[in-house]
C-alpha positions in Angstrom: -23.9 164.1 -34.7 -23.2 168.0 -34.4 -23.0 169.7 -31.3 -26.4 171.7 -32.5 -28.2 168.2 -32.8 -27.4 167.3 -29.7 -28.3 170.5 -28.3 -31.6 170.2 -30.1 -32.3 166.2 -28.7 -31.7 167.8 -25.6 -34.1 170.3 -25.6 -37.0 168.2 -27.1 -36.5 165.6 -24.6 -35.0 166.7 -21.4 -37.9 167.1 -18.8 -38.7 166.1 -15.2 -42.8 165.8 -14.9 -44.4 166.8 -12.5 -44.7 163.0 -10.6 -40.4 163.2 -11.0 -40.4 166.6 -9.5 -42.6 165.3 -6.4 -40.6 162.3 -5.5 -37.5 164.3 -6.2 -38.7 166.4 -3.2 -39.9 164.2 -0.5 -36.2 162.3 -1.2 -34.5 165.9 -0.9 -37.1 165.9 2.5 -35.7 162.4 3.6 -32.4 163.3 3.0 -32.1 166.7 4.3 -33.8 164.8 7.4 -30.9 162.5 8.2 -28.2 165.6 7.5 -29.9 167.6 9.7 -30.9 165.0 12.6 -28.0 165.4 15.1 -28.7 169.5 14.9 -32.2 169.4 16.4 -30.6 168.6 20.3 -28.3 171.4 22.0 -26.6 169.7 25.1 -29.4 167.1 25.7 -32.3 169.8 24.9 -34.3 170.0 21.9 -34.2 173.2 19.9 -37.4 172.9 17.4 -36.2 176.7 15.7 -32.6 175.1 15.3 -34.0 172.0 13.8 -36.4 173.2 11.7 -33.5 175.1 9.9 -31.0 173.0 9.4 -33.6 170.7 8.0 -34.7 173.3 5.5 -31.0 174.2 4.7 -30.5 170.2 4.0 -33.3 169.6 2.2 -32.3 172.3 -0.2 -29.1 171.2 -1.1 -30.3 167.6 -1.5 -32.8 169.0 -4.1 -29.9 170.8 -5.8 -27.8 167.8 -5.4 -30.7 165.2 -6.6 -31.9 167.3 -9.2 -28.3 168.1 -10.8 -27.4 164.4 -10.7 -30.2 163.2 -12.0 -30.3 165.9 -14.8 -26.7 164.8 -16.1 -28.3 161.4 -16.4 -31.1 162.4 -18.5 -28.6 164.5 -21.0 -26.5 161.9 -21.1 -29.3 159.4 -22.1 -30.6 161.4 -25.0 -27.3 161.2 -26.4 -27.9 157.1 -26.3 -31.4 157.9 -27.4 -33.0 157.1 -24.3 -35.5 159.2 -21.9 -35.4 158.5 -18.6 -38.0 158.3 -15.5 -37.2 158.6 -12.2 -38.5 156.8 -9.4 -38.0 157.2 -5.4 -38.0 153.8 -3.1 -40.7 155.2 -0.5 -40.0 151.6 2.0 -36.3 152.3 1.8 -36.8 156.1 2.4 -38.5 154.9 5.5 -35.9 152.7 6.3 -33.4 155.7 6.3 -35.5 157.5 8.4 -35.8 154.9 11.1 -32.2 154.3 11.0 -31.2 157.8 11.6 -33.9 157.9 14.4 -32.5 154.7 16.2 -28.5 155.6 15.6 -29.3 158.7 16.9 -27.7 160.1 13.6 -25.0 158.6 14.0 -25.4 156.5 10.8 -26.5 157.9 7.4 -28.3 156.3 5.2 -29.7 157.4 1.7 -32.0 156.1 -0.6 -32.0 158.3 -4.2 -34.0 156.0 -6.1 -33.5 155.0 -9.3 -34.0 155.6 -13.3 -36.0 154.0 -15.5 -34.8 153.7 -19.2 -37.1 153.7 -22.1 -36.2 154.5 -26.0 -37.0 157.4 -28.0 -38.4 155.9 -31.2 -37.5 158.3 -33.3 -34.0 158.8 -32.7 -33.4 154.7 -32.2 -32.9 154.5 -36.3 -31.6 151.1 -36.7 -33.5 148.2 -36.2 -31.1 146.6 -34.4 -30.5 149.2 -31.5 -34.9 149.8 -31.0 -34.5 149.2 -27.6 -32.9 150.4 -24.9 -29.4 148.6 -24.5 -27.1 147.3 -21.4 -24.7 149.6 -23.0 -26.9 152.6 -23.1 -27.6 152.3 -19.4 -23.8 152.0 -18.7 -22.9 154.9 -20.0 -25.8 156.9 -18.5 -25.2 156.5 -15.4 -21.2 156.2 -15.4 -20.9 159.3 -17.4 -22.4 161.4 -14.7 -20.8 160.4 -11.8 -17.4 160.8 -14.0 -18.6 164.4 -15.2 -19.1 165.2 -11.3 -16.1 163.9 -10.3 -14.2 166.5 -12.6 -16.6 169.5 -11.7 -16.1 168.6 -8.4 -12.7 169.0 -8.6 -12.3 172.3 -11.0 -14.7 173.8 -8.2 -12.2 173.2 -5.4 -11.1 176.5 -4.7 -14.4 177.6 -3.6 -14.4 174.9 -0.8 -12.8 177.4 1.6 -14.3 180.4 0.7 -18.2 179.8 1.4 -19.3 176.8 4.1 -22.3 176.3 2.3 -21.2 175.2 -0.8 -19.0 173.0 0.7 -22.1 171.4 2.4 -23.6 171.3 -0.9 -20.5 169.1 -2.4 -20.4 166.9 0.4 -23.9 165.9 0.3 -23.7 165.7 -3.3 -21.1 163.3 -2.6 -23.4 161.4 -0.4 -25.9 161.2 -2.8 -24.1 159.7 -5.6 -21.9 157.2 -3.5 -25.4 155.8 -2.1 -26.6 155.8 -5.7 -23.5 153.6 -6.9 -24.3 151.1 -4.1 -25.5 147.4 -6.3 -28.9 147.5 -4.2 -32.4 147.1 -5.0 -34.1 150.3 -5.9 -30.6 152.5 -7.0 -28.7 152.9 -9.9 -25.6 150.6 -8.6 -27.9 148.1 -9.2 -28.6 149.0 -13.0 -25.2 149.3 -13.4 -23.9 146.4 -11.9 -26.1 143.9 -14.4 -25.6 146.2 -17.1 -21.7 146.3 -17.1 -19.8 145.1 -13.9 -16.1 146.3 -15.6 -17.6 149.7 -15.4 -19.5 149.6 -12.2 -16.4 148.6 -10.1 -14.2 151.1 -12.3 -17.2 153.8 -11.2 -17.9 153.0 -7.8 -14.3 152.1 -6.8 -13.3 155.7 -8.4 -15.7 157.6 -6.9 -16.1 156.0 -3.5 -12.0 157.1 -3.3 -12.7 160.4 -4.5 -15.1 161.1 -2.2 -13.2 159.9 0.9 -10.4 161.9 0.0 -12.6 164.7 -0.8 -14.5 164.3 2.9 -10.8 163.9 4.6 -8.9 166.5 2.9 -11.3 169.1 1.3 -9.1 168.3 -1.6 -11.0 167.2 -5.1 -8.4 165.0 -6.5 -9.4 162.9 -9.8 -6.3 161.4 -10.9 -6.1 158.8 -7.4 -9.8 158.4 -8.2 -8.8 156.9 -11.6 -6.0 155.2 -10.3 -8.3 153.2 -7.9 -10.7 152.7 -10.2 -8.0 151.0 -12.7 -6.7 148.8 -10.1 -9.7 147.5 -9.0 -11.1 146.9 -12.1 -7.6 145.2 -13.1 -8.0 142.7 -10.1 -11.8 142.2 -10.9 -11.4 141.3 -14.2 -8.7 139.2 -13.9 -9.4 137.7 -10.4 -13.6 137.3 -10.8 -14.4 138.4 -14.4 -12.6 135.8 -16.0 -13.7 132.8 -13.5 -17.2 133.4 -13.8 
């Protein structure tokens, strides 16, 4: 497949509607809520003006997070001749709501909700590949987090230059580390059941680059490889192969 095919699947089938768009902002509201939490209270006094901005600032960063994230999935999943749906966990947003409210802030938890994967007749030529495959939803949601990893890292420079966009990488960050977790409602999950080589080679790799990212300021891919080898090296020797 050319370049201009792809291009063309692409343009046919990429979309949010408008049902993605609204849960893609009430999860941006959630998580721009548990960013901004600790920022309402100024020395044991409540500051509504100072509050009410930092939650605004969050929220829009986790839209541009969210949204970029889960746009990577879609392109990638018209390559495997798949279209994608997203859906938000309302009870788990709640749940990350009352656990910032109860830890004071102190604890962040996300819920980004999850893709659904359905095929695209017409591009799913073969009778044997009509539906949608464990392999196709790998590779559509490892790809990404890969692909952000890298971009991540190219756009390191810029880390020091403009505090905002850092905030914008670290909550990206966020959002795709609590993605990758193997729970109920996330795309870990998918992944997990779908191919658990990958997952752990994923999750292990981004989990690393992110803490070195979040310690250092320093996007480093090749240790993120490196841990995902190893621990995907000890899985599949030490679990994969005595199950």
């Amino acid at each position: 497949m050319t370049l201009r095919e792809y291009w063309y699947r692409v343009k046919k089938h990429f979309k949010f509607s408008k049902s993605e768009v609204e849960q893609l902002v009430i999860t941006s509201l959630v998580i721009g809520f548990v960013f901004s939490f600790q920022k309402w209270v100024v020395e044991y006094v409540l500051v509504v003006e100072r509050g009410l901005a930092y939650w605004i600032f969050y929220t829009v960063l986790a839209f541009i997070a969210v949204l970029v994230y889960k746009s990577l999935q879609k392109i990638v999943s018209v390559l495997k001749a798949c279209k994608t749906v997203y859906k938000s966990n309302p009870k788990a947003q709640l749940f990350s709501v009352l656990i910032t409210i109860f830890s004071f802030g102190k604890i962040k938890y996300l819920s980004i909700g999850s893709l659904e994967f359905e095929p695209i007749p017409e591009l799913k030529m073969t009778k044997r590949y009509k539906e949608v495959t464990s392999q196709d939803i790998a590779r559509s949601i490892a790809i990404p987090a890969w692909l952000l990893i890298i971009i991540t890292a190219l756009l390191n420079p810029l880390y020091s230059l403009a505090k905002p966009f850092y905030e914008l990488v670290r909550v990206l960050l966020f959002v795709v580390s609590y993605s990758l977790l193997p729970i109920p409602g996330e795309d870990g999950l998918l992944l997990f059941f779908s191919s658990r080589w990958l997952y752990i080679f994923t999750a292990t790799g981004f989990i690393t680059f992110t803490i070195i990212a979040l310690k250092t300021q320093y996007g480093l891919v090749i240790p993120a490889i490196i841990a995902g080898a190893v621990f995907t090296y000890l899985f599949l020797k030490h679990v994969e192969s005595n199950i």
